[in-house]
N, CA, C and O atoms as CSV, one atom per row, in Angstrom:
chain,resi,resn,atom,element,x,y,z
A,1,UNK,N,N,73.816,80.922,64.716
A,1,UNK,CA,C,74.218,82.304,64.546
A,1,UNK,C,C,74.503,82.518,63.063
A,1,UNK,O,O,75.241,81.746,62.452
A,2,UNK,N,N,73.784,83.809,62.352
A,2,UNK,CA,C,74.104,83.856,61.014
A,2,UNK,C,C,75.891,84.341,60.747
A,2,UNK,O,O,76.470,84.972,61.631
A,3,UNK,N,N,76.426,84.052,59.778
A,3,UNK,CA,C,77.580,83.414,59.637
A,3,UNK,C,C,77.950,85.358,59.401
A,3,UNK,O,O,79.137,85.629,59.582
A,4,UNK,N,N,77.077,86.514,59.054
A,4,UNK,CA,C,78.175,87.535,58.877
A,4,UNK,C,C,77.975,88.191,60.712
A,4,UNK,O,O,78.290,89.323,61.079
A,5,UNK,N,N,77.540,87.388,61.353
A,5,UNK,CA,C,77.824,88.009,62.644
A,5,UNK,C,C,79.005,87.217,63.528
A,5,UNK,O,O,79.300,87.576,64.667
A,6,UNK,N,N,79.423,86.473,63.077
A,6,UNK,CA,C,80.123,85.950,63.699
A,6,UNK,C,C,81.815,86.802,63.505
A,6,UNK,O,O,82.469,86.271,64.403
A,7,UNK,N,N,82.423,87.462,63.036
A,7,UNK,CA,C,83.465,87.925,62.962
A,7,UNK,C,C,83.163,89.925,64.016
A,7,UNK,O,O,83.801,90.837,64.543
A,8,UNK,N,N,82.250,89.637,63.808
A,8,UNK,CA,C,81.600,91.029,65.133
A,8,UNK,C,C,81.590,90.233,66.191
A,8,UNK,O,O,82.468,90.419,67.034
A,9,UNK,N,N,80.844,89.425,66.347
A,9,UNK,CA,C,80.784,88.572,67.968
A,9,UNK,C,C,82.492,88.090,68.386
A,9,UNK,O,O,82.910,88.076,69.544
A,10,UNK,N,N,83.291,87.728,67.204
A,10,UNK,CA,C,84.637,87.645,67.582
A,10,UNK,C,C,85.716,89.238,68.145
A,10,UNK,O,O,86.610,89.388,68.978
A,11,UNK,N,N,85.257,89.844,67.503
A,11,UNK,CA,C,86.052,91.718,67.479
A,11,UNK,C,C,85.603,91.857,68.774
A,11,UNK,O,O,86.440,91.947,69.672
A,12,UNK,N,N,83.935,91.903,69.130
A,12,UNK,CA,C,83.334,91.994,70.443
A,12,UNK,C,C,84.433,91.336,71.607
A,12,UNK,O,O,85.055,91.992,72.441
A,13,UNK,N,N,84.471,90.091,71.441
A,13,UNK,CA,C,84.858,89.074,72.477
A,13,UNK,C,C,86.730,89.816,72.334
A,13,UNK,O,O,87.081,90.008,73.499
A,14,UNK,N,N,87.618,90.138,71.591
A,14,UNK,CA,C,88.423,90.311,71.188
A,14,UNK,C,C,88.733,91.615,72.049
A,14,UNK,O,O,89.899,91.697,72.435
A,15,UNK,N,N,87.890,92.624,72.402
A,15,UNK,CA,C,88.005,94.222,72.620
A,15,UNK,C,C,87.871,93.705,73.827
A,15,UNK,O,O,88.947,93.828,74.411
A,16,UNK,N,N,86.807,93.009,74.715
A,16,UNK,CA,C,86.444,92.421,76.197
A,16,UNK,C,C,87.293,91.837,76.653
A,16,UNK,O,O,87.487,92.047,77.850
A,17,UNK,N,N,88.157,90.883,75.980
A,17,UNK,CA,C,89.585,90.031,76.545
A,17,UNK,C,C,90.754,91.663,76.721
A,17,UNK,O,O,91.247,91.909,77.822
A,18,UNK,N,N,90.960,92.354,75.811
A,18,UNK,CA,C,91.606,93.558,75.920
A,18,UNK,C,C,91.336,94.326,76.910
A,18,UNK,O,O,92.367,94.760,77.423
A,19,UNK,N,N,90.696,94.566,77.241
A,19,UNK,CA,C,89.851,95.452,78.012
A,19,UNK,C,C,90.314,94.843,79.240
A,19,UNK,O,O,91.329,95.138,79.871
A,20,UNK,N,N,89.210,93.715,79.575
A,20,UNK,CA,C,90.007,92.736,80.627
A,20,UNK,C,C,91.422,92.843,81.082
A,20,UNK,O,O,91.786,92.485,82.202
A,21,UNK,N,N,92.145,93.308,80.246
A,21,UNK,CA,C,93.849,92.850,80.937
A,21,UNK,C,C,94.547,94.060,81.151
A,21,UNK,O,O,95.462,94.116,81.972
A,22,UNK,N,N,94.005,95.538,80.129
A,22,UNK,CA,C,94.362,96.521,80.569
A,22,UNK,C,C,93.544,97.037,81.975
A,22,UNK,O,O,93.833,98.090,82.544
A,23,UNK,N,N,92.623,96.237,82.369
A,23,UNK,CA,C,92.186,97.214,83.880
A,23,UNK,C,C,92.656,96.252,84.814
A,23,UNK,O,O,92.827,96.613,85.979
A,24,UNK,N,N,92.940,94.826,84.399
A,24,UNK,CA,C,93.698,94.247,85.620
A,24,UNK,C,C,95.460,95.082,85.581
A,24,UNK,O,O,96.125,95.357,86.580
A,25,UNK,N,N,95.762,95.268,84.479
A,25,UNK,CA,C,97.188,95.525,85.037
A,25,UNK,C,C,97.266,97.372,85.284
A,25,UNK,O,O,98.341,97.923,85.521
A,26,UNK,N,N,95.902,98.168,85.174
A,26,UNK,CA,C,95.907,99.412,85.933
A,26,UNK,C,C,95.385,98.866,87.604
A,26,UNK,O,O,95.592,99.596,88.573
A,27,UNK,N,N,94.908,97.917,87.702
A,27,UNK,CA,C,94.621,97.659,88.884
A,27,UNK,C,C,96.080,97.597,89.969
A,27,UNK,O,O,96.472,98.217,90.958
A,28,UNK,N,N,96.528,96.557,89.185
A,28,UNK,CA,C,97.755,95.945,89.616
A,28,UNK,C,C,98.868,96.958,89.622
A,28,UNK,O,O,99.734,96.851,90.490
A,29,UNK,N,N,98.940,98.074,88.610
A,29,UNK,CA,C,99.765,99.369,89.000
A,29,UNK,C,C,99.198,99.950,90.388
A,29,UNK,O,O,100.135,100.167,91.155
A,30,UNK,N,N,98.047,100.241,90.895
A,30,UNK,CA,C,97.640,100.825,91.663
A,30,UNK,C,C,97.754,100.159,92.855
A,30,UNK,O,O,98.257,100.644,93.868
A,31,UNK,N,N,97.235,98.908,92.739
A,31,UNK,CA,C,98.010,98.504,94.147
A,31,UNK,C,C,99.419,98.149,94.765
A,31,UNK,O,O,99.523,97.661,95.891
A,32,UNK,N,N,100.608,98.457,93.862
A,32,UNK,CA,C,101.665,98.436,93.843
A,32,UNK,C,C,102.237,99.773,94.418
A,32,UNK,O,O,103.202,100.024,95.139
A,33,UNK,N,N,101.440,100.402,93.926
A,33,UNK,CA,C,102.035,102.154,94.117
A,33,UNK,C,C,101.505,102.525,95.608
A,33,UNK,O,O,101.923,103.414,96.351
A,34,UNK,N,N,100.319,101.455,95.859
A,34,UNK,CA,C,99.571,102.036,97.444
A,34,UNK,C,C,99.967,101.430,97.975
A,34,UNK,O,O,99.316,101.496,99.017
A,35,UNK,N,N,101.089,100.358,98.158
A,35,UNK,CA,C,101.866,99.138,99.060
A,35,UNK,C,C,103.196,100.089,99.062
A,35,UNK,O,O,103.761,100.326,100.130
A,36,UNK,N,N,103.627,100.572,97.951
A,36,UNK,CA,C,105.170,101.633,98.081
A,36,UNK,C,C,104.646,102.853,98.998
A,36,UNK,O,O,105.500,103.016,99.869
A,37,UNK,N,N,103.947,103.466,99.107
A,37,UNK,CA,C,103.373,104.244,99.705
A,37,UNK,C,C,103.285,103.777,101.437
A,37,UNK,O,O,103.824,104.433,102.329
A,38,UNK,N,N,102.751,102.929,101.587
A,38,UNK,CA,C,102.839,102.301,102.647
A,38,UNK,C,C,103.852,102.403,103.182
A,38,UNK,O,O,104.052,103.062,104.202
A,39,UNK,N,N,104.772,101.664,102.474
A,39,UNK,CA,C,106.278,101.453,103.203
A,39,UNK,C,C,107.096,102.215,103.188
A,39,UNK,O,O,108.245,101.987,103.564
A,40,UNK,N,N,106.570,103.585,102.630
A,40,UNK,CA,C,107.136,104.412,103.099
A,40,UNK,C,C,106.593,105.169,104.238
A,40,UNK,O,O,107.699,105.370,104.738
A,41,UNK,N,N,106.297,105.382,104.537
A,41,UNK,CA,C,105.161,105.777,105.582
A,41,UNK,C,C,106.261,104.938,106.924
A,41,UNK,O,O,106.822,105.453,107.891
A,42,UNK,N,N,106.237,103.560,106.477
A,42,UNK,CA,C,106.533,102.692,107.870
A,42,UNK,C,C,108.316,103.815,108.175
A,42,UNK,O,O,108.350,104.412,109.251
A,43,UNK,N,N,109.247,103.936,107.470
A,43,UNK,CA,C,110.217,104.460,107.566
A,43,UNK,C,C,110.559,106.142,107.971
A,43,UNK,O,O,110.588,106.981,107.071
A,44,UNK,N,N,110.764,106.452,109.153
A,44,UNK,CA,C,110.960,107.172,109.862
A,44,UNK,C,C,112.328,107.887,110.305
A,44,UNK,O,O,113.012,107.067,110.917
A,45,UNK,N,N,113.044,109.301,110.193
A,45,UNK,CA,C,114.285,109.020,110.504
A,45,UNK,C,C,114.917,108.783,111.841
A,45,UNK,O,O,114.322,109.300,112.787
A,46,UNK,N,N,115.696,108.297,112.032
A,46,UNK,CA,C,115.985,108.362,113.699
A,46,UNK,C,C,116.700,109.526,114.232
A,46,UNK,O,O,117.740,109.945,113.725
A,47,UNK,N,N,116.233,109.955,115.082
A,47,UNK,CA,C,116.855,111.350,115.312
A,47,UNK,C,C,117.556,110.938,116.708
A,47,UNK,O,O,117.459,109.776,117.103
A,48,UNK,N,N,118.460,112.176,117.652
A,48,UNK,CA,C,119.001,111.630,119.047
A,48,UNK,C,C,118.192,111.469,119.785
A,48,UNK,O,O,118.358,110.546,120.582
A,49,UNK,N,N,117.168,112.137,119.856
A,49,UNK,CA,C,115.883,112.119,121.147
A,49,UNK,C,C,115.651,110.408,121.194
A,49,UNK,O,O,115.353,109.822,122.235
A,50,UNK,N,N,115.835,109.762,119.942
A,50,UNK,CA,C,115.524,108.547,120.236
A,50,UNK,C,C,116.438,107.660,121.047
A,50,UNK,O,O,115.991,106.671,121.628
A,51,UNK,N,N,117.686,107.992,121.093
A,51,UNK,CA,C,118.866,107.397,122.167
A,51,UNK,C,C,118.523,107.864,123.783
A,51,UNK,O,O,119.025,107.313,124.763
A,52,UNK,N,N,117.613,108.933,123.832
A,52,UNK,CA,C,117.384,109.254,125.432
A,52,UNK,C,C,115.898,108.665,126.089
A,52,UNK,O,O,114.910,108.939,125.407
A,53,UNK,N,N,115.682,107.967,127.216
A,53,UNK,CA,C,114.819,107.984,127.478
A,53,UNK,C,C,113.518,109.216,127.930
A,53,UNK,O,O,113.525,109.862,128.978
A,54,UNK,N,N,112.647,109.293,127.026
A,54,UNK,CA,C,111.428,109.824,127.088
A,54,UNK,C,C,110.374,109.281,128.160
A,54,UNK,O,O,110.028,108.121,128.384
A,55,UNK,N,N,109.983,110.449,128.736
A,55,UNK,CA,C,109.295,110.343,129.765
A,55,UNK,C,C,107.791,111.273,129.561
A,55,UNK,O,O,107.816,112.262,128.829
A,56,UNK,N,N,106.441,110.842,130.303
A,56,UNK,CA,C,105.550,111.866,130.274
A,56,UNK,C,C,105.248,112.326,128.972
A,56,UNK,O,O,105.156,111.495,128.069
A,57,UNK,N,N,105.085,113.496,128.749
A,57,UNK,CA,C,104.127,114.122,127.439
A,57,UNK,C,C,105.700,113.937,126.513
A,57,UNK,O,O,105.618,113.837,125.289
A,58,UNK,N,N,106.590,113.916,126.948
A,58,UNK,CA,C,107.422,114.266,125.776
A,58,UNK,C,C,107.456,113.115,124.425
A,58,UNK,O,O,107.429,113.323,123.212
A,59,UNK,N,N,107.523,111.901,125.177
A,59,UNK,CA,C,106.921,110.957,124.021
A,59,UNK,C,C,105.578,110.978,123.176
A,59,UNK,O,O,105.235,110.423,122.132
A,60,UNK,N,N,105.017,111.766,123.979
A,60,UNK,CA,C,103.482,111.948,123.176
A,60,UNK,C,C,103.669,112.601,121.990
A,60,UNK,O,O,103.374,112.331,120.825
A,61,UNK,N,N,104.447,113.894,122.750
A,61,UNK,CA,C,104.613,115.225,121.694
A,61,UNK,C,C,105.720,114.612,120.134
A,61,UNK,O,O,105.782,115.013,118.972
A,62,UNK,N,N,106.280,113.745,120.722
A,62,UNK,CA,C,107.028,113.356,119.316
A,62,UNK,C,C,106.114,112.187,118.747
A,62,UNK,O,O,105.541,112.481,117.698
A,63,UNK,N,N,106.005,111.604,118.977
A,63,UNK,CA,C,104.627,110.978,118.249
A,63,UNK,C,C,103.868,111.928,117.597
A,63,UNK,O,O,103.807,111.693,116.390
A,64,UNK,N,N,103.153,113.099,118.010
A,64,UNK,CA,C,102.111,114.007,117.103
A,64,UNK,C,C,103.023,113.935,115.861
A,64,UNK,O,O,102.738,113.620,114.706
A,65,UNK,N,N,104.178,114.305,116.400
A,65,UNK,CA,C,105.187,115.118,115.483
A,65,UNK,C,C,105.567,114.225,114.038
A,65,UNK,O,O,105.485,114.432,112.827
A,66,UNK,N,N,106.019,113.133,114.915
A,66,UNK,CA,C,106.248,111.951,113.509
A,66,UNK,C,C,105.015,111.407,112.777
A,66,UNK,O,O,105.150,110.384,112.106
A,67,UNK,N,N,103.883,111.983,112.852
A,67,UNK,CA,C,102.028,111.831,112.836
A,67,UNK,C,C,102.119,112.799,111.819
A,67,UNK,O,O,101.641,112.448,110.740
A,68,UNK,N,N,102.523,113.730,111.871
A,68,UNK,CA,C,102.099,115.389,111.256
A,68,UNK,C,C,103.269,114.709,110.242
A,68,UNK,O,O,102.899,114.986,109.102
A,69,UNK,N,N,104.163,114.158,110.198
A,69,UNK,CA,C,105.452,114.003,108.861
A,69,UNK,C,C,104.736,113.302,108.283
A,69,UNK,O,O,104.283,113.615,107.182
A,70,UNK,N,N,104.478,112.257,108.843
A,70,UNK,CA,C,104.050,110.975,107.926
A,70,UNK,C,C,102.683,111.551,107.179
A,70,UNK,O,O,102.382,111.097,106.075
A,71,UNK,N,N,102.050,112.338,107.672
A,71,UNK,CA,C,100.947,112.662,106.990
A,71,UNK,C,C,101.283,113.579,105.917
A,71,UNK,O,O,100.785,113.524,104.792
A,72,UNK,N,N,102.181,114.456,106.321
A,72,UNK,CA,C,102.882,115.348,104.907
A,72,UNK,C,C,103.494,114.839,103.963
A,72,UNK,O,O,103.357,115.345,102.849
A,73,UNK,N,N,104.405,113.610,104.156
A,73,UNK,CA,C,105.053,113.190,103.258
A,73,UNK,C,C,103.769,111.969,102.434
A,73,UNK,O,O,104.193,111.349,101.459
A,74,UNK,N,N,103.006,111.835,102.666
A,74,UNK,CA,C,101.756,111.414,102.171
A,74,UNK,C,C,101.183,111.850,100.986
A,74,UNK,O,O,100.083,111.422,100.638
């Protein structure tokens, strides 16, 4: 390799190692933020209906219901 390319082939290799570590750690923001997301999702409040036994559609209907939150708070 002629000797004035070699400090370009280094800057090159130099910007690619950079490059490299800023899209792993936007990666790594992003899957952090879609795992918090998640777990929120899993957390639900408990309301009294949940101390009574549910019978028939009425458990259904609160299911849609906690379906339609979780999707809003989304």
């Amino acid at each position: 390799m002629p000797f004035p390319l070699i400090p370009t082939a280094l800057g090159i290799c130099f910007l690619l190692v950079w490059a490299f570590i800023g899209g792993m750690t936007f990666r790594d923001r992003q899957l952090a933020l879609r795992h918090e997301r998640d777990e929120d999702i899993n957390i639900l409040p408990v309301t009294s209906k949940r101390s009574k036994r549910l019978r028939g559609t009425d458990w259904q209907q609160e299911n849609r219901d906690r379906l339609r939150t979780a999707r809003a708070a989304s």
